[in-house]
C-alpha positions in Angstrom: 0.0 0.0 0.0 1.2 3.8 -0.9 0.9 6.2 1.2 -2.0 8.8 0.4 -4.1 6.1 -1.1 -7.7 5.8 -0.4 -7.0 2.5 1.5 -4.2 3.8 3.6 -5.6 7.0 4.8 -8.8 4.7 6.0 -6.5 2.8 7.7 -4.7 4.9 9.5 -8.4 6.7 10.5 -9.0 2.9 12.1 -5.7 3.4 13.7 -6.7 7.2 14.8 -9.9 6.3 16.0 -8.3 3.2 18.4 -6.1 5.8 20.1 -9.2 8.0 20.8 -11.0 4.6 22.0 -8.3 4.0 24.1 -8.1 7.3 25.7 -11.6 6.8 26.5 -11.0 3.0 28.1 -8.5 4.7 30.1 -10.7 8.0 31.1 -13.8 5.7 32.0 -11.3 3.8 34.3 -9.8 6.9 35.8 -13.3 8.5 36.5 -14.4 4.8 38.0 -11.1 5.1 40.1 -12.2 8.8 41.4 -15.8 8.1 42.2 -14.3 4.8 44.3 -11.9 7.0 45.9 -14.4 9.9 46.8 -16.8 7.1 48.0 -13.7 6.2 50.2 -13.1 9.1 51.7 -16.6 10.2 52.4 -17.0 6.7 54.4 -13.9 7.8 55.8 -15.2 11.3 57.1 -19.0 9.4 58.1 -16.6 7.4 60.3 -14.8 10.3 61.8 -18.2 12.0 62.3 -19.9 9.9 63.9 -17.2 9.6 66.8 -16.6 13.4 67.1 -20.6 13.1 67.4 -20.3 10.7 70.0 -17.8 12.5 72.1 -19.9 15.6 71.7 -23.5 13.8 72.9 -21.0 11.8 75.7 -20.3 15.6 77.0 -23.7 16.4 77.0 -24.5 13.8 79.3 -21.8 14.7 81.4 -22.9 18.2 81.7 -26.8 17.0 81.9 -25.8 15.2 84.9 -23.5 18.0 86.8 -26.5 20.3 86.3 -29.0 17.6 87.5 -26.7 17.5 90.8 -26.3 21.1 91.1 -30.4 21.1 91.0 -30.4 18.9 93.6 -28.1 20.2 96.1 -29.8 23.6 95.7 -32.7 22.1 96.5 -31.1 19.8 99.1 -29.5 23.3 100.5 -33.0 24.5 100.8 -34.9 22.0 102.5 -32.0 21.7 105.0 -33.1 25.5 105.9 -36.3 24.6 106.4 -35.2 21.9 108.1 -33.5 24.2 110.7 -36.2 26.6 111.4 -39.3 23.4 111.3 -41.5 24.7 113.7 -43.1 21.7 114.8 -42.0 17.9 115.2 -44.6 16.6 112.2 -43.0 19.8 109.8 -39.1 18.5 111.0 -40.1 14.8 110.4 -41.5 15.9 106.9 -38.6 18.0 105.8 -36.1 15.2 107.1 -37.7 12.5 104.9 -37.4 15.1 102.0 -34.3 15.5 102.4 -33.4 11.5 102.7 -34.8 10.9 99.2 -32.9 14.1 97.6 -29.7 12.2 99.4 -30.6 8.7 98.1 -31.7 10.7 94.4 -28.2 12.3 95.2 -25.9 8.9 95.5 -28.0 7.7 92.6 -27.0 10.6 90.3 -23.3 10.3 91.6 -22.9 6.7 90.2 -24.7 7.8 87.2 -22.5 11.0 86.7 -19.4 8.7 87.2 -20.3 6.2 84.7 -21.1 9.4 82.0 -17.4 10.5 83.0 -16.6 7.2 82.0 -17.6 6.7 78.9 -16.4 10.6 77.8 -13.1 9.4 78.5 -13.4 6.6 76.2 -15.1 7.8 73.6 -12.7 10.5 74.0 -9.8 8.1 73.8 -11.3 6.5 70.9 -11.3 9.9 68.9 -8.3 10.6 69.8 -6.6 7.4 68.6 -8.5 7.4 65.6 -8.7 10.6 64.4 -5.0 11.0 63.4 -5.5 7.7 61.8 -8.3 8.9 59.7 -6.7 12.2 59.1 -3.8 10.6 57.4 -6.1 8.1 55.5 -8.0 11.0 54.0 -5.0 13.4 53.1 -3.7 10.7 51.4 -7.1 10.0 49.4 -6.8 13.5 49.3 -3.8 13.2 46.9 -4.6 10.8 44.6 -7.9 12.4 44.1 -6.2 15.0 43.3 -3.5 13.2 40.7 -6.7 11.7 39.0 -8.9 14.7 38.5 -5.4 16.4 36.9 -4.9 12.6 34.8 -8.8 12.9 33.7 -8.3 16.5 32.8 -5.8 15.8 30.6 -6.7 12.9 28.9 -10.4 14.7 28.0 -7.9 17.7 26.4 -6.4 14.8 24.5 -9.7 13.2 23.4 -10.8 16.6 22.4 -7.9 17.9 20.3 -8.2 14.0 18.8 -11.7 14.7 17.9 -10.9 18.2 16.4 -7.9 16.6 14.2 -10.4 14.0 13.3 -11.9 15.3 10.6 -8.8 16.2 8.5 -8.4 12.0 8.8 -10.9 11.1 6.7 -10.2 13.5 3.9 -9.6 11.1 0.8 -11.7 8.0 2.2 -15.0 6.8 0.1 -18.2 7.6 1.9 -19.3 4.3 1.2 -16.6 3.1 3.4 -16.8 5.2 6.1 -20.7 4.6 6.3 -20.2 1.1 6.8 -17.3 2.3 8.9 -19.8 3.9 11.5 -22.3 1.1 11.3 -19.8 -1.3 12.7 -18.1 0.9 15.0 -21.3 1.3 16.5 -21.7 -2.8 17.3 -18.2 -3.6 17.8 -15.1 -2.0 19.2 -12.7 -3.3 16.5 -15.2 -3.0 13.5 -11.1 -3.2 10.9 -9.0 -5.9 11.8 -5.9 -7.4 9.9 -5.6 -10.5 8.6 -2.9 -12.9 10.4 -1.6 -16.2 8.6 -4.6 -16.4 6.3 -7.6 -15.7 8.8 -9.9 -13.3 10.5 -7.7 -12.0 13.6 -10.9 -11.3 15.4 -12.6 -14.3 14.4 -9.8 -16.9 13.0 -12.1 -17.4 10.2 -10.5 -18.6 7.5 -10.3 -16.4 3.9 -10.0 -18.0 1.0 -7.9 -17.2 -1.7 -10.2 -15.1 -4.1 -10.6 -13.1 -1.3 -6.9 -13.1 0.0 -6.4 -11.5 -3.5 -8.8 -9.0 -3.5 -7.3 -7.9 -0.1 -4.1 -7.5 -1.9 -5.8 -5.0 -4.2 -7.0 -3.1 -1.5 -10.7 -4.3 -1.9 -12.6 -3.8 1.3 -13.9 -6.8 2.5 -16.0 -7.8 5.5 -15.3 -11.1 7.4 -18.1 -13.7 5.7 -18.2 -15.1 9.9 -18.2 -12.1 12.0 -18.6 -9.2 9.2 -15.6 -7.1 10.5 -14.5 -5.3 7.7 -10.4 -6.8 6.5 -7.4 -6.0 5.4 -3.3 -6.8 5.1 -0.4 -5.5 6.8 2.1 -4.1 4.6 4.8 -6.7 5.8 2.0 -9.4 4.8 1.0 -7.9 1.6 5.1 -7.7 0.3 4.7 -11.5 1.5 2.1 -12.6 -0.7 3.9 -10.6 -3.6 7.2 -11.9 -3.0 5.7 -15.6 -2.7 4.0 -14.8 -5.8 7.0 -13.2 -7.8 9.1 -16.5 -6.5 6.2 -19.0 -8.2 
């Protein structure tokens, strides 16, 4: 095959057109990549949320029971007054047993308090150990979230100055062939494939000789088992001519 012919310049569109189909493979796998890694890190920041959370609703309680006991000892305070000035034995017996339960309530909210203080010190520990964990995790999603947005960036610029140059590719190729061109394309990813050792590379099929020498005229042909539209490698095509020169 010359170069500028017809047949070559639709072959190197096939060519063209596998480089922008492989910047797409690997810009669909980059994008897959990102959306896994942004699902990663948002996990990542739930987790870390939900412990700062608990920490925060542990301190709550803490602070729910201090003021629970401060309400009590005021009140406590205050019937102890009372208490002091009763003036009779029925209004001193009253007071006292009011001011049993508030002590009983008391104890009660003491052991309750102390176990709140408990579990703010673990949850507390537990944030602490994790967070710097997490932090690290996420800066570090961080950066390659970052490398892929710039690596999808760049390899959309590609696929768009590709599609921009594209037109100028099939200057000189037959509408016919370029019709049947995009109705394959559109059902299969390698609509052109050589022929290797006799056969259809995509399908082995064998091609027979009539149609071995039409190829070697630069006939377009399609594949009689899978339709994929055929042709020969240079380095094959100077085969068959100097096998045929030789006979």
């Amino acid at each position: 095959m010359m170069d500028g012919t017809p047949f070559q310049t639709f072959i190197a569109l096939i060519d063209f057109d596998q480089t922008i189909s492989g910047l797409e493979d690997r810009l669909k796998q980059s994008q897959r990549e990102l959306f896994s890694l942004q699902d990663q890190e948002q996990e990542l920041r739930k987790s870390q949320d939900i412990v700062a959370n608990a920490v925060y609703d542990a301190q709550k309680a803490v602070d729910l029971k201090e003021l629970d006991m401060l309400d009590l000892d005021q009140a406590m305070q205050k019937k102890k007054q009372q208490l002091e000035s009763a003036a009779s034995t029925k209004e001193y017996q009253s007071l006292k047993l009011e001011i049993d339960r508030y002590q009983l309530r008391e104890n009660s909210l003491e052991q309750d308090l102390l176990a709140a203080w408990r579990h703010l010190d673990t949850v507390k520990a537990i944030y602490k150990e994790t967070k710097e964990t997490m932090e690290q995790k996420i800066n570090a999603l961080n950066v390659s979230i970052d490398q892929l947005s710039s690596q999808i960036t760049s390899l959309a610029d590609a696929i768009d100055e590709k599609l921009v140059a594209r037109p100028s590719k099939i200057q000189n190729v037959p509408a016919e062939w370029l019709e049947k061109y995009a109705v394959m394309r559109s059902n299969v990813p390698d609509p052109v494939v050589p022929v290797v050792n006799g056969s259809c590379s995509a399908c082995f099929y064998n091609i027979i000789n009539h149609d071995l020498q039409q190829l070697r005229r630069n006939k377009l042909l399609q594949c009689k088992d899978c339709y994929r539209f055929l042709y020969l490698k240079d380095s094959d095509a100077q085969n068959d001519a100097l096998q045929g020169s030789s006979t």
